[in-house]
One Martini backbone bead per residue (centre of mass of N, CA, C, O) as a GRO file, in nm:
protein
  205
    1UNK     BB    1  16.824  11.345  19.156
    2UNK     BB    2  16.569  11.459  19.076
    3UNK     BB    3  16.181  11.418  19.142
    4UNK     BB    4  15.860  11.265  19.020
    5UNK     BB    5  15.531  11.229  19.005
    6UNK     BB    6  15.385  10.989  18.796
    7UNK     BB    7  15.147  11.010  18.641
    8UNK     BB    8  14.849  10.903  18.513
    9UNK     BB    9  14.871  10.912  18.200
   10UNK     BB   10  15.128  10.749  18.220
   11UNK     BB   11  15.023  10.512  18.388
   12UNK     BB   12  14.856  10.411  18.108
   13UNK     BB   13  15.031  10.410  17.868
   14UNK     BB   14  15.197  10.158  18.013
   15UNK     BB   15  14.981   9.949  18.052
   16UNK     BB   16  14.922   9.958  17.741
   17UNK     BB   17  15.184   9.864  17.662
   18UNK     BB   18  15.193   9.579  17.803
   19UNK     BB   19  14.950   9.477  17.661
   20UNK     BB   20  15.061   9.527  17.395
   21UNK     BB   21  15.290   9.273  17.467
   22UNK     BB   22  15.107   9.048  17.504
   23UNK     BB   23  14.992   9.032  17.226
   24UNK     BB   24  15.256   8.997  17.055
   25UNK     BB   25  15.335   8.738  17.184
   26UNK     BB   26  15.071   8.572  17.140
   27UNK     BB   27  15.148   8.558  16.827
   28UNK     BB   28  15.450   8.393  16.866
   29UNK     BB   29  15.370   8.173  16.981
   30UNK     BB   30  15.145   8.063  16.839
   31UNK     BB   31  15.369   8.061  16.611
   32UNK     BB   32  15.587   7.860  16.826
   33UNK     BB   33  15.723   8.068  17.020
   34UNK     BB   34  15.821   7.985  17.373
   35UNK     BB   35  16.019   8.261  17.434
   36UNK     BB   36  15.767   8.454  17.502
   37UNK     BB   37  15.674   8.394  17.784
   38UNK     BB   38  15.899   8.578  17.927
   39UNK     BB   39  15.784   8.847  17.828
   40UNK     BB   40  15.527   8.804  17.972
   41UNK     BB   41  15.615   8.798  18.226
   42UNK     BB   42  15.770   9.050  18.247
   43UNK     BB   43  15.426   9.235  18.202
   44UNK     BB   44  15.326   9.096  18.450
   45UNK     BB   45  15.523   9.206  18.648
   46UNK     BB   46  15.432   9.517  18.591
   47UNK     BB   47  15.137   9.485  18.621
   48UNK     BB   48  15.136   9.325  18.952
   49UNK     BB   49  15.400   9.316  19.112
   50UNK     BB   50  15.392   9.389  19.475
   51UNK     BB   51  15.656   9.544  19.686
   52UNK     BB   52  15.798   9.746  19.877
   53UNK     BB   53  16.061   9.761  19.616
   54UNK     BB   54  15.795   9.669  19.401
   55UNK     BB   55  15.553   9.852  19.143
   56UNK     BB   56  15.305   9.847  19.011
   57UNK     BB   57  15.099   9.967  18.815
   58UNK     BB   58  14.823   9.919  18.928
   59UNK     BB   59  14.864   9.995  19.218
   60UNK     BB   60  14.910  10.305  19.077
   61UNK     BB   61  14.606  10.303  18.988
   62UNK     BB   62  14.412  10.109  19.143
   63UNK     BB   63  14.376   9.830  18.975
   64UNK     BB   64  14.464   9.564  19.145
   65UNK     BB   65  14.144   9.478  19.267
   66UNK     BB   66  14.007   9.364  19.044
   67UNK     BB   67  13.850   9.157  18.837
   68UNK     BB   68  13.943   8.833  18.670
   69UNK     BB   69  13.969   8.668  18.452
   70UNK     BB   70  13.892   8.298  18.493
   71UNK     BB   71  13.969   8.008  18.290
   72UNK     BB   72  14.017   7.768  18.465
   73UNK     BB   73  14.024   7.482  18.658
   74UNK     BB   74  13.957   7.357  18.962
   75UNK     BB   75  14.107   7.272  19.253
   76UNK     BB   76  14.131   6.977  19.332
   77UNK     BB   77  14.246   6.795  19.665
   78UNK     BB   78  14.111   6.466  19.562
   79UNK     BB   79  14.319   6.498  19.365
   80UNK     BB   80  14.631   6.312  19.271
   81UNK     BB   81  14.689   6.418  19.033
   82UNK     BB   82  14.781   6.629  18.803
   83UNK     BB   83  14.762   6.936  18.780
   84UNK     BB   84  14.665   7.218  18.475
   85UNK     BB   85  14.400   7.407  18.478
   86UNK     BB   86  14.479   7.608  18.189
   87UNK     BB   87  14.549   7.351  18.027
   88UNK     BB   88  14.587   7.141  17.756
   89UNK     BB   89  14.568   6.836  17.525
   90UNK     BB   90  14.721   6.718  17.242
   91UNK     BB   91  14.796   6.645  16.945
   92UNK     BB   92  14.970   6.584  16.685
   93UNK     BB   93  15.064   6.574  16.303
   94UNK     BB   94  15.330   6.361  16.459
   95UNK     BB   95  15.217   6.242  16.708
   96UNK     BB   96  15.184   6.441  16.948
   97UNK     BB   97  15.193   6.571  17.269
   98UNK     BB   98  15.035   6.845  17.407
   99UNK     BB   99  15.053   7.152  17.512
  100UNK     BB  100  14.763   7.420  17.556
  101UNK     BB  101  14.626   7.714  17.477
  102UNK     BB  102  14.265   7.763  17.447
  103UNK     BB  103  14.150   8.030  17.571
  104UNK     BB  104  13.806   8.014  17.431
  105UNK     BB  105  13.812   7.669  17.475
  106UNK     BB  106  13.628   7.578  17.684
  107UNK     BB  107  13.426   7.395  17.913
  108UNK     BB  108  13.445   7.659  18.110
  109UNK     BB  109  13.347   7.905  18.209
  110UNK     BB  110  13.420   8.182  18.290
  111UNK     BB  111  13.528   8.426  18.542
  112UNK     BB  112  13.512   8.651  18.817
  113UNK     BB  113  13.791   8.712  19.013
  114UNK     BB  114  13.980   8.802  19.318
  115UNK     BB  115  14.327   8.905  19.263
  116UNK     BB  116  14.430   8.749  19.489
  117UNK     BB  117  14.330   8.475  19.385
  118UNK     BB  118  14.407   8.474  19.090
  119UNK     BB  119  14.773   8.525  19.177
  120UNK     BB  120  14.810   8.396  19.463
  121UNK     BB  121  14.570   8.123  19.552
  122UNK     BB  122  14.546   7.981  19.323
  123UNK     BB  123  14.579   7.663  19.198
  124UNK     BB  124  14.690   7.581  18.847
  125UNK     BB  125  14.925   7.384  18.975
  126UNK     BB  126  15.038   7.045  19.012
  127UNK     BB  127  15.208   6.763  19.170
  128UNK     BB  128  15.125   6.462  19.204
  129UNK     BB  129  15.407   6.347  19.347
  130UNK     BB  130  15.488   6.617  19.514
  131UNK     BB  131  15.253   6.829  19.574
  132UNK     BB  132  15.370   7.072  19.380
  133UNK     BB  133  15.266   7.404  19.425
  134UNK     BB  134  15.097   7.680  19.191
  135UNK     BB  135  15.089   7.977  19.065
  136UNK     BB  136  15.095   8.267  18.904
  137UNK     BB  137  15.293   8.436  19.023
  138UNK     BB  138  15.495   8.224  19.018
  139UNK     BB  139  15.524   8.170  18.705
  140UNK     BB  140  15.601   8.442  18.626
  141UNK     BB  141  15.852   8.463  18.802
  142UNK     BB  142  16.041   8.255  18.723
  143UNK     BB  143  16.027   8.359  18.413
  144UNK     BB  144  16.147   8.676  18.515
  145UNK     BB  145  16.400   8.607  18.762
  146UNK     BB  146  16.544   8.280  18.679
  147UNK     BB  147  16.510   8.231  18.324
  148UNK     BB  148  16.526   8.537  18.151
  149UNK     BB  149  16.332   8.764  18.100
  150UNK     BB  150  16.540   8.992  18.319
  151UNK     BB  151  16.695   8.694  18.409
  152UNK     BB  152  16.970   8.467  18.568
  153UNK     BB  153  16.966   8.209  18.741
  154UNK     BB  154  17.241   7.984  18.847
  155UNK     BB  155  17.023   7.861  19.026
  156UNK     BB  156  16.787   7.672  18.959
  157UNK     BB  157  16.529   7.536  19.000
  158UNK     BB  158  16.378   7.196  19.013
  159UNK     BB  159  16.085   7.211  18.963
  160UNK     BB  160  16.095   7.402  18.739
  161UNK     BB  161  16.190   7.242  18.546
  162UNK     BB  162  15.977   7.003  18.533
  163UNK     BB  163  15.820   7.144  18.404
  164UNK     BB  164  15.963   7.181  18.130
  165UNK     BB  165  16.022   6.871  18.087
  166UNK     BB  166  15.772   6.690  18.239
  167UNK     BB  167  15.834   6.578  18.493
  168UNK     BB  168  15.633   6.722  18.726
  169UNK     BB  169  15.400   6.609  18.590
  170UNK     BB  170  15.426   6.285  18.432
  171UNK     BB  171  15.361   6.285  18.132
  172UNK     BB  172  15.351   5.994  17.928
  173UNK     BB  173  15.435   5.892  17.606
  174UNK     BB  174  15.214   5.650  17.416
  175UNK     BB  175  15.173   5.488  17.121
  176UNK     BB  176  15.334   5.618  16.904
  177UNK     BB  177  15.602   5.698  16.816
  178UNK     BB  178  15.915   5.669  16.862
  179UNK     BB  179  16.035   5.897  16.939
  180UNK     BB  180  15.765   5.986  17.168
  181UNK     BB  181  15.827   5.756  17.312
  182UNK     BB  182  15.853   5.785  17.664
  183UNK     BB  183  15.770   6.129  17.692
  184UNK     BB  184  15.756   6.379  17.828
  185UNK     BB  185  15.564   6.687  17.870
  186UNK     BB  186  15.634   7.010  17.771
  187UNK     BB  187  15.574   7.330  17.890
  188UNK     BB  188  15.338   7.382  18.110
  189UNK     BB  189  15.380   7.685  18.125
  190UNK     BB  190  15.419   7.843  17.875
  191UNK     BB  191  15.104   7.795  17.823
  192UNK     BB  192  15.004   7.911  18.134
  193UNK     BB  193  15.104   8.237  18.029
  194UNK     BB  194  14.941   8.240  17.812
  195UNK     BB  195  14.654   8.205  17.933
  196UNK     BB  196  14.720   8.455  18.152
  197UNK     BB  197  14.716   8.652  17.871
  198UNK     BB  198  14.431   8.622  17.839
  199UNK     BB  199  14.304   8.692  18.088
  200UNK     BB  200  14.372   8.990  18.091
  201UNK     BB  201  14.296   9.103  17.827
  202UNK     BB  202  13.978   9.017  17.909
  203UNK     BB  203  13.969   9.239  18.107
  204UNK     BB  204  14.055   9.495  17.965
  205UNK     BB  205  13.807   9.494  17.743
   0.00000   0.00000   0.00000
């Protein structure tokens, strides 16, 4: 089958498809459905992720060196509890304890990184007990490679649940209703890919 290369005009209008696929997915989590998450890490890894064998859209529009909005707490080596950076925890109306994407509600000024630092070597959670550390990058292909975003790996990553189910951060809600009580908080991924499209949308505009 003979092949053409890609207009540059045609990958702004998929750039473009993708961001508003980011906008409309935090429309429907924020919204309750954190199965939106999955669908974001597919647009993520569309216009971010590049490998011999996988273009990512803005590498081929020269586009993906770009600075970054960067809205996390940056992660302290000294700290040896779970790290976070993405994400905040708050109650809720039934007493229960949960993750949330603060969006532009942070402490902490926004700022722009340098594109590789943003999504592969800053370390955005950490787990206090195991030591195990993630980036954007992981997050999102997880979600979209073995989560079900994309595809469905038959052998999940034991860590990676860990981070859904909760057990991997460690937090866990005490001293609330019985139902909620002594149950670690889960999600912790899904609010921070969340977080993560809210850091594209506010670079892209």
């Amino acid at each position: 089958m003979a092949k053409q290369k890609i207009s540059r005009d045609r990958l702004i209008e998929l750039r473009d498809e993708h961001l508003q696929f980011l906008e409309s997915s935090s429309a429907a989590l924020d919204a309750g459905f954190l199965g939106e998450a999955k669908r974001m890490a597919v647009s993520l890894r569309v216009l971010f992720h590049e490998t011999a064998h996988s273009h990512s859209i803005l590498a081929q529009l020269g586009e993906r060196q770009r600075p970054m909005v960067d809205t996390s707490h940056p992660y302290n080596p000294n700290n040896y509890a779970s790290h976070h950076g993405l994400v905040a925890m708050r109650l809720t109306g039934g007493e229960e304890a949960r993750f949330f994407a603060p969006l532009d509600d942070r402490s902490i000024a926004p700022r722009l990184t340098r594109f590789s630092d943003w999504w592969e070597k800053d370390i955005v959670i950490k787990e206090g007990h195991t030591g195990k550390a993630y980036t954007r990058r992981t997050l999102v292909l997880f979600a979209a490679n073995k989560d079900g975003g994309a595809h469905v790996d038959p052998h999940l990553d034991t860590s990676f649940e860990g981070l859904k189910d909760g057990s991997g951060i460690g937090w866990v809600v005490t001293g609330f209703s019985s139902q909620a009580n002594g149950s670690f908080i889960p999600d912790v991924q899904s609010h921070s890919i969340r977080q993560i499209a809210y850091e594209v949308s506010e670079t892209f505009k």
